[in-house]
C-alpha positions in Angstrom: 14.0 24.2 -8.8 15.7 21.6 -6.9 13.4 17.8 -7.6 12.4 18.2 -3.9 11.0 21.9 -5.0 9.5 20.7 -7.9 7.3 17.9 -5.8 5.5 20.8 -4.1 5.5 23.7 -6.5 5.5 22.6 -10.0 2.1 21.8 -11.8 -0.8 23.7 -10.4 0.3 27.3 -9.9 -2.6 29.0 -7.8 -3.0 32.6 -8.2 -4.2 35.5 -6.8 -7.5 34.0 -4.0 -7.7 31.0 -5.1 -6.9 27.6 -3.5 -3.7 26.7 -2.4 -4.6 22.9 -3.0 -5.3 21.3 -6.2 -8.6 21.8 -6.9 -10.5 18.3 -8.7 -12.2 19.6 -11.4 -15.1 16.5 -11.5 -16.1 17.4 -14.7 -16.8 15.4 -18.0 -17.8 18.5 -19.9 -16.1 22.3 -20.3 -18.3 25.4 -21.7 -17.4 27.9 -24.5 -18.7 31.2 -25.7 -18.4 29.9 -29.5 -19.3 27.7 -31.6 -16.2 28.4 -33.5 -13.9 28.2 -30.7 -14.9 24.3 -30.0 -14.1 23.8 -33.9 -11.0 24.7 -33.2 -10.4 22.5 -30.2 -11.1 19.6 -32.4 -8.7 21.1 -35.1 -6.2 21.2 -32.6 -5.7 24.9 -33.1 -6.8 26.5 -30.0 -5.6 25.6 -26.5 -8.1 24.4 -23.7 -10.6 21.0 -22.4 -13.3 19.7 -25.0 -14.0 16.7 -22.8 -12.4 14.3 -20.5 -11.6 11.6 -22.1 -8.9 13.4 -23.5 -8.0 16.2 -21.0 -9.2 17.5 -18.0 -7.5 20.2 -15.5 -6.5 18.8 -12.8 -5.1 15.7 -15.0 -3.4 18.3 -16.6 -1.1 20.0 -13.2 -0.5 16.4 -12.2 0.9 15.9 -16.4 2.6 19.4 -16.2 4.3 18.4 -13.0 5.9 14.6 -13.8 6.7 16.0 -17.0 8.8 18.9 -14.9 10.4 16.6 -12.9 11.7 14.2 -15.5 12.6 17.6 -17.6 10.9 16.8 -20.9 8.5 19.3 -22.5 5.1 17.5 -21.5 3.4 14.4 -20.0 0.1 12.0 -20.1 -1.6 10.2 -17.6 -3.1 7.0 -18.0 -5.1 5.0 -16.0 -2.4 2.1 -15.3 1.2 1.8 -16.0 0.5 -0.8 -18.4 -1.8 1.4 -20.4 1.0 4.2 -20.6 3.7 1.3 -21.9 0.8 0.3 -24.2 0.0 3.8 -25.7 3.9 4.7 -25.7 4.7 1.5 -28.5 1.2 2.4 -30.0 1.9 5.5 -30.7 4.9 4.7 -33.3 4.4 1.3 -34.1 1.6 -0.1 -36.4 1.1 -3.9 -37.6 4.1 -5.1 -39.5 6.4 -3.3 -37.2 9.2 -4.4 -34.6 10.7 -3.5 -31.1 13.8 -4.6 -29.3 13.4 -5.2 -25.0 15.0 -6.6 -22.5 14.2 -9.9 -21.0 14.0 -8.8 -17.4 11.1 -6.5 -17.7 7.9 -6.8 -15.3 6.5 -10.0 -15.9 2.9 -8.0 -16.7 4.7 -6.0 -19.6 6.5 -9.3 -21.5 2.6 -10.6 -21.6 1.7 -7.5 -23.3 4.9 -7.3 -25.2 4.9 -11.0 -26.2 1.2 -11.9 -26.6 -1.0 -9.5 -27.0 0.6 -6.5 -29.0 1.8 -9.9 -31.1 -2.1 -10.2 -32.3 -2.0 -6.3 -33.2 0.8 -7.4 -35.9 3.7 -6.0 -33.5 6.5 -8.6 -32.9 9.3 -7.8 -30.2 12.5 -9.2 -29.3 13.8 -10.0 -26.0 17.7 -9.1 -25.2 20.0 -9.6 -22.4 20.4 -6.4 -21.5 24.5 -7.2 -20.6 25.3 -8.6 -24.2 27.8 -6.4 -25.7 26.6 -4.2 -28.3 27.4 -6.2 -31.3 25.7 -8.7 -29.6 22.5 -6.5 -29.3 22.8 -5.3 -32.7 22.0 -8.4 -34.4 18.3 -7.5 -32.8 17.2 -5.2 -35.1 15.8 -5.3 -38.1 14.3 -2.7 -40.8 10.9 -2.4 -39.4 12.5 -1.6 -35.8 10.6 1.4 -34.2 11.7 1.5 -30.7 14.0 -0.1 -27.4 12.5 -0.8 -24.5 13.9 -1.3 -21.0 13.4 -0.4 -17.4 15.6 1.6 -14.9 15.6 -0.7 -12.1 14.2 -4.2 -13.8 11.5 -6.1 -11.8 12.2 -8.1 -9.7 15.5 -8.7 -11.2 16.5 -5.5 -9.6 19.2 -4.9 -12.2 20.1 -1.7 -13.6 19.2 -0.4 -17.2 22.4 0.8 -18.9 20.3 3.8 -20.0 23.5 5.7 -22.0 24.4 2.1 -23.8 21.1 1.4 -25.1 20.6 5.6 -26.1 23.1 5.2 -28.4 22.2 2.0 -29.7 18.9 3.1 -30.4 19.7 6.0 -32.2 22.6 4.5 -34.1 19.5 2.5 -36.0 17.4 5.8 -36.1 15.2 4.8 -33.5 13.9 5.9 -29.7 14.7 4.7 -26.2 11.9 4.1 -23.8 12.4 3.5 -19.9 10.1 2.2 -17.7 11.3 4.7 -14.7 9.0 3.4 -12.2 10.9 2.0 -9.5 13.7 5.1 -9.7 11.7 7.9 -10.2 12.9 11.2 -11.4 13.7 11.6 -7.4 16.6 8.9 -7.8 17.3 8.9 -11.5 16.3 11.2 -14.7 16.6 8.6 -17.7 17.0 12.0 -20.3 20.1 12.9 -18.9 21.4 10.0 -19.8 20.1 9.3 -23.9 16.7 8.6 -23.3 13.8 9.8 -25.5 10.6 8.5 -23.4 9.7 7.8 -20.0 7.1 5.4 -18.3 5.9 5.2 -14.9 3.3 3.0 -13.1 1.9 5.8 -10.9 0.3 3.2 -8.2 4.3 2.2 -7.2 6.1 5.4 -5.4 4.4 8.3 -7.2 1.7 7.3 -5.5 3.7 5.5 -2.3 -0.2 4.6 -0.6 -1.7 1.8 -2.8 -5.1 4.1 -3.1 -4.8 4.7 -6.6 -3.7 2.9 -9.9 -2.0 4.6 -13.0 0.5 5.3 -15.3 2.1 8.3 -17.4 4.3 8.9 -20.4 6.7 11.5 -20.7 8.1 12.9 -24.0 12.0 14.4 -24.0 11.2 16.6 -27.1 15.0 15.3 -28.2 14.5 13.0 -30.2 14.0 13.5 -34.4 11.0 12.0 -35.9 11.2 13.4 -39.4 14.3 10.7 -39.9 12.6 8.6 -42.6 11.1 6.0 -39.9 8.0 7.3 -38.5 5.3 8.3 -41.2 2.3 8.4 -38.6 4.2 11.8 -36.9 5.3 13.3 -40.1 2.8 12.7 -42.3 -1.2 14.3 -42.5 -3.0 13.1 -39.9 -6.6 12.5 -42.0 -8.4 12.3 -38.6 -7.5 15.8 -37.7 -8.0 17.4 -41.5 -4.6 16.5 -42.3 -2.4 17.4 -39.6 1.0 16.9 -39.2 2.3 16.3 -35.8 6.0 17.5 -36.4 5.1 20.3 -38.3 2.4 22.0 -35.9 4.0 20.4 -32.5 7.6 20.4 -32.9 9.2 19.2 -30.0 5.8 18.0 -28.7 4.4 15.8 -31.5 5.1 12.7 -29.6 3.2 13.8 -26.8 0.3 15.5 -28.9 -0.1 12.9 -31.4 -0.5 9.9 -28.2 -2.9 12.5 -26.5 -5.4 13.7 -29.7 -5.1 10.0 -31.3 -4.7 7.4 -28.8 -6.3 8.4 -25.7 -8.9 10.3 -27.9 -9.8 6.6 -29.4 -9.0 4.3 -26.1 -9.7 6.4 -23.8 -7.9 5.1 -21.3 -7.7 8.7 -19.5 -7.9 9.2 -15.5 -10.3 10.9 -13.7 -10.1 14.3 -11.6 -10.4 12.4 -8.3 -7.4 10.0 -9.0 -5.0 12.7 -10.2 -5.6 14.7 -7.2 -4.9 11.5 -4.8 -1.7 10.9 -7.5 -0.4 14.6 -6.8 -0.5 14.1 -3.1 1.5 11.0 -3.3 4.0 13.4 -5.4 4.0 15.9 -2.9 5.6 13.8 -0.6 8.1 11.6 -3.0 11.8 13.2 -2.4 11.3 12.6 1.4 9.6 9.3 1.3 12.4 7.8 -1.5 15.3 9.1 0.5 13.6 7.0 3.6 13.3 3.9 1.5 16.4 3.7 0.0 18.0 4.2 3.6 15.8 1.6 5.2 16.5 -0.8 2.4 20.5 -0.4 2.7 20.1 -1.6 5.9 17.9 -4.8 5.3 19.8 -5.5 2.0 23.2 -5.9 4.5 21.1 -7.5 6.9 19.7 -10.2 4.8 22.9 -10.8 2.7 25.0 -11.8 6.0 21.8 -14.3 6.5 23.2 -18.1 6.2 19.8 -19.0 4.7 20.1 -16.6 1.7 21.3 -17.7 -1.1 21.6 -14.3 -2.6 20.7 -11.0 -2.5 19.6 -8.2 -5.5 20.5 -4.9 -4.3 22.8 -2.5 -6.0 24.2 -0.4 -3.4 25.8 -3.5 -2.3 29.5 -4.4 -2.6 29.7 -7.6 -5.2 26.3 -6.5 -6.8 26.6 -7.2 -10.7 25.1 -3.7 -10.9 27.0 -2.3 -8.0 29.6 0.1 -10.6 26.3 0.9 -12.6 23.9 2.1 -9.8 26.7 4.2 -8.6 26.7 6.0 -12.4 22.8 5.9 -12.7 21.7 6.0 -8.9 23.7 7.6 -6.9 21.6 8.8 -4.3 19.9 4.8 -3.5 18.1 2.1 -5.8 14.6 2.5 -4.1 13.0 0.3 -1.6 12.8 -2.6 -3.7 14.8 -6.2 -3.1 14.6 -9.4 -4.5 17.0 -12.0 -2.1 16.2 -15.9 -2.9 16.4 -18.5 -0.3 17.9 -21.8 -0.2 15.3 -24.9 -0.1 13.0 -22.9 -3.2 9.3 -22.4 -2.9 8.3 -24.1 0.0 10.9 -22.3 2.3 9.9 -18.9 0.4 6.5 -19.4 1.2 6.8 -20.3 5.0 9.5 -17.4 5.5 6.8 -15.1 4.4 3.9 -16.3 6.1 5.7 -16.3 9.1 6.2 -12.0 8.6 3.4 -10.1 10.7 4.6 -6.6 10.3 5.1 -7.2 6.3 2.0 -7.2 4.3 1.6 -10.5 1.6 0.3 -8.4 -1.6 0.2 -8.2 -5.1 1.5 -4.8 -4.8 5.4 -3.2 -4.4 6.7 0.7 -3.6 4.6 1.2 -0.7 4.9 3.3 2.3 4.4 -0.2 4.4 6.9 -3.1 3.4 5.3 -5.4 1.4 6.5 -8.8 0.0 5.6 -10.9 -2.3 6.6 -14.4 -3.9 6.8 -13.3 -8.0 7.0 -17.4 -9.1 3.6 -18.1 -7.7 1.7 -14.3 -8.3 3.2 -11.4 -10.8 5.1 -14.0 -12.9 3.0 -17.0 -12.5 2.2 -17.0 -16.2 5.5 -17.0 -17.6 7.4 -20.0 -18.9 10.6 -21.7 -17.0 13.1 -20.3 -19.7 11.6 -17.2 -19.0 11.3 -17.1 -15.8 15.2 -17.9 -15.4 15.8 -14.8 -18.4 13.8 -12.5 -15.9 16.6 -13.5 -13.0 13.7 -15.3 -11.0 14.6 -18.7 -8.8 11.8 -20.5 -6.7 13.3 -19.1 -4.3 13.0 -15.3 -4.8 11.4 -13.2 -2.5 10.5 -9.3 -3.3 10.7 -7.6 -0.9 9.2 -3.9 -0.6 11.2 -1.4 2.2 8.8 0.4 3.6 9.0 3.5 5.7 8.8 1.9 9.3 11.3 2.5 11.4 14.4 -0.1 9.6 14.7 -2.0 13.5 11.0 -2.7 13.2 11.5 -4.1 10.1 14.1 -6.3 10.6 12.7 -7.9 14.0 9.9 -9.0 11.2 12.4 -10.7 9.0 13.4 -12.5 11.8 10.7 -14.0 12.6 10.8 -15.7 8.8 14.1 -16.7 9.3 13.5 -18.4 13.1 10.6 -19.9 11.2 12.7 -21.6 8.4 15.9 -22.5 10.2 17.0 -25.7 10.1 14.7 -26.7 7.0 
């Protein structure tokens, strides 16, 4: 099926009578005729829910059909983006080990990266992501389990040069993770190009109505585990009598182990209610990104002829740094997201934006409404200059989310800010 198919069809699968619409199973608890068939749910040898913490059916179409849509052989949901990047390095790296990222990663994920996996024992390094390879290459080290990077960075809005950093990656035997959230599978399928895991933050377009928070990882199935590097997936598993996750999932031990392991002892699972609010957000993704993208082509030519600007983040357009990449990785439009910095820094920024009516002043970016947002003062506020200036972030920068208004609406808006600011 074509990704706009998949949207509406994969996943849930109603048969004969029953529902056409995803039913919510609210349930913490699931009955069986056996004892002996719950032993085997917790030995992992027997299909079906034990409780829902870990799985739950209507969790479970939503998993089924992101994990379709990206094309790898199965997905879990979280309850934010940040815990599905958190569970996705968890699940391979242990204290004593090491990552490479880039630099220009959501300001959120370098805290969790830098500071907080940092007192679990896990160091990371940050890259430019546009050093040559050699360059690159002096960041790993033995312990290295993983790369790290997102599609379309943010706010930086540059583009991940997925195939580069696949084969890096697996020249020193390890995985490629993506952060695919602003893309989605709609705009770009990171395991086409090298990638062995994808990330989302389900609240951004998945979502698309800012009713519901969370995240998913998806596994490729491609990549080889039993290379010498990652004992936990290859080796008994003591928890679960001594399983081996390569051996009794193949393809799926990734996947498995993050699910049985992880979310069995974090619990960081969603509920019934927010996976069927998540699905209808899917439902409705191929036709709301194709509006976005068009909407922000328009604003991103609108605001880079603006004398006020001093420039403008946006792929599609001509000069763009990541103009020759989108068109390899994003041919069909580089989402709704901009990030354009004004001249005069903060202050300017600031009264620009409060001058907007129609755009809404959140903490929040790939809505159905346009939403802005000044990332010095709110998302990024806790990061240092030097790393503010590594995650392509002036005083000056604005993000700005293109929503699905009509695009004249939305630029009579951003004139207002720019009658507001002239001549300062």
């Amino acid at each position: 099926m074509h990704i706009e198919t998949q949207c509406l069809h994969e996943g849930y699968k109603p048969g004969n009578g029953d529902p056409k619409a995803l039913p919510i199973y609210q349930s913490t608890t699931y009955t069986y005729d056996s004892t002996d068939h719950i032993g085997q749910l917790f030995d992992l040898t027997a299909d079906g829910h034990m409780y829902s913490r870990i799985s739950n059916p209507t969790v479970a179409a939503v998993e089924e059909k992101i994990a379709a849509m990206e094309g790898g052989v199965g997905a879990l949901c979280t309850t934010s983006g940040q815990a599905a990047n958190l569970l996705a390095v968890l699940n391979i790296c242990t204290a004593g080990d090491h990552f490479v990222t880039t630099s220009t990663i959501y300001g959120g994920t370098v805290n969790l990266f830098a500071v907080t996996l940092k007192k679990f024992g896990i160091d990371c390094t940050f890259v430019d992501a546009d050093a040559p390879v050699e360059e690159l290459q002096k960041a790993f080290r033995p312990n290295t389990k993983l790369v790290f990077g997102e599609t379309i960075a943010n706010p930086a809005i540059s583009v991940f040069d997925i195939e580069k950093f696949a084969k890096l990656a697996h020249a020193n035997g390890v995985p490629l993770i993506v952060d695919n959230t602003f893309a989605t599978p709609v705009l770009c399928r990171p395991f086409e190009w090298g990638a062995d895991i994808v990330t989302h933050s389900t609240t951004k377009y998945m979502d698309g109505h800012a009713v519901q928070v969370g995240g998913v990882i998806v596994d490729s199935g491609r990549f080889d585990w039993e290379n010498g590097k990652f004992e936990e997936l290859c080796q008994p598993d003591e928890s679960y009598h001594g399983i081996t996750y390569t051996k009794q999932f193949g393809k799926a031990a990734y996947i498995t182990k993050a699910r049985v392991q992880l979310m069995r002892d974090f619990g960081m699972y969603p509920s019934a209610q927010a996976a069927f609010l998540t699905n209808l957000g899917l439902e409705t993704l191929a036709v709301r990104m194709e509006r976005h993208c068009r909407n922000a082509e328009k604003v991103a030519q609108f605001l880079a002829e603006q004398p006020q600007v001093e420039f403008v983040n946006y792929p599609i357009l001509e000069g763009d740094k990541y103009h020759a990449a989108a068109q390899k990785y994003l041919p069909n439009g580089c989402s709704g997201v901009i990030s354009f910095s004004l001249k005069g820094g903060r202050e300017v920024a600031v009264k620009w934006m409060d001058s907007l009516q129609l755009a809404n002043n959140v903490v929040h970016v790939a809505d159905i409404c346009t939403c802005v947002l000044h990332p010095a003062s709110a998302t990024h506020r806790q990061l240092t200059d030097s790393q503010l200036v590594a995650a392509g972030i002036t005083p000056g920068l604005i993000r700005l989310s293109v929503g699905c208004e009509h695009v004249d609406d939305i630029l009579d808006d951003l004139k207002k800010g720019f009658a507001a600011i002239e001549g300062l």
